[in-house]
C-alpha positions in Angstrom: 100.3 88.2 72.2 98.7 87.6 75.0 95.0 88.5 76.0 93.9 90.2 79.0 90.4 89.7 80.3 88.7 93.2 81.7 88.6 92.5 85.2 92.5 91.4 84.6 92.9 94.6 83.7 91.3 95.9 86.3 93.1 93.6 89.4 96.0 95.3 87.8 95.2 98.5 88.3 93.4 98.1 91.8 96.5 96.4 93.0 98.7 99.4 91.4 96.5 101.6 93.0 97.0 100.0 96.4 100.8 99.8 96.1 100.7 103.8 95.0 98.3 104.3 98.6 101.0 101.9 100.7 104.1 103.3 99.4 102.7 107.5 100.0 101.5 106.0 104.1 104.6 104.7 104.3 106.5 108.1 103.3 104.2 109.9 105.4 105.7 107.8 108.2 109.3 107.9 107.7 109.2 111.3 107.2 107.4 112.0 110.6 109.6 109.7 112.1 113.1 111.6 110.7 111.3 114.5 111.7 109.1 114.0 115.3 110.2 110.8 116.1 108.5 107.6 116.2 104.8 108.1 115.5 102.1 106.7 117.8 99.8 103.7 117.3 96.8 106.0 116.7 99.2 108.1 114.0 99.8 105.0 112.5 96.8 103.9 112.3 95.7 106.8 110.8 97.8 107.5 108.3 96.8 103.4 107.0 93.8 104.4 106.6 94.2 107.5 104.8 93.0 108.3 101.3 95.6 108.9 98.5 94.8 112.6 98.0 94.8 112.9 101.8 98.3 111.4 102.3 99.8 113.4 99.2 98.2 116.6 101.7 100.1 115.2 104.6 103.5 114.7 102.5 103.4 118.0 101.5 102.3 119.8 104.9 105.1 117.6 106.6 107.7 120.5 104.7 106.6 123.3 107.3 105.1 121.6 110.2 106.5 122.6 113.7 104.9 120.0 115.1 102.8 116.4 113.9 99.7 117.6 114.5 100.4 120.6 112.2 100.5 117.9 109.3 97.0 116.5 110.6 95.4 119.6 111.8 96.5 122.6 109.6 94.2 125.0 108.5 
C-alpha cells in the first residue's frame, strides 16, 4: 500500500477540481455554439473564467434562453 502525503492529496483534488471547472466551460460552449452559433472572444473568455457554480447556472439557463445573453443576463 502505498502512502499519500496531505498536499498529495490535495494536488489531487485541486486538479480534479479544475478538470470538473474545464469540462462544465467547455459544455457551456458547445452548447451555445449548437444553439447561437459560434460564441465571441469576449463569451469565451468569460465563460473560462467563470466559477463552477456559475457555469452549472449557465448550463442550466442555456434550456430556455431565446437568446445568449439570456444565459448571462437573466433575471
Amino acid at each position: 500500500m502505498s502512502y499519500v502525503t496531505s498536499w498529495e492529496r490535495f494536488a489531487r483534488e485541486e486538479g480534479r477540481e479544475e478538470g470538473v471547472q474545464e469540462g462544465e466551460a467547455k459544455a457551456v460552449l458547445r452548447l451555445l455554439q449548437v444553439k447561437f452559433g459560434p460564441p465571441t472572444p469576449e463569451v469565451e473568455s468569460r465563460v473560462q473564467a467563470a466559477e463552477p457554480a456559475q457555469l452549472d447556472l449557465w448550463l442550466t439557463r442555456i434550456l430556455s434562453a431565446a437568446t445568449p445573453e439570456d444565459v448571462f443576463d437573466a433575471p
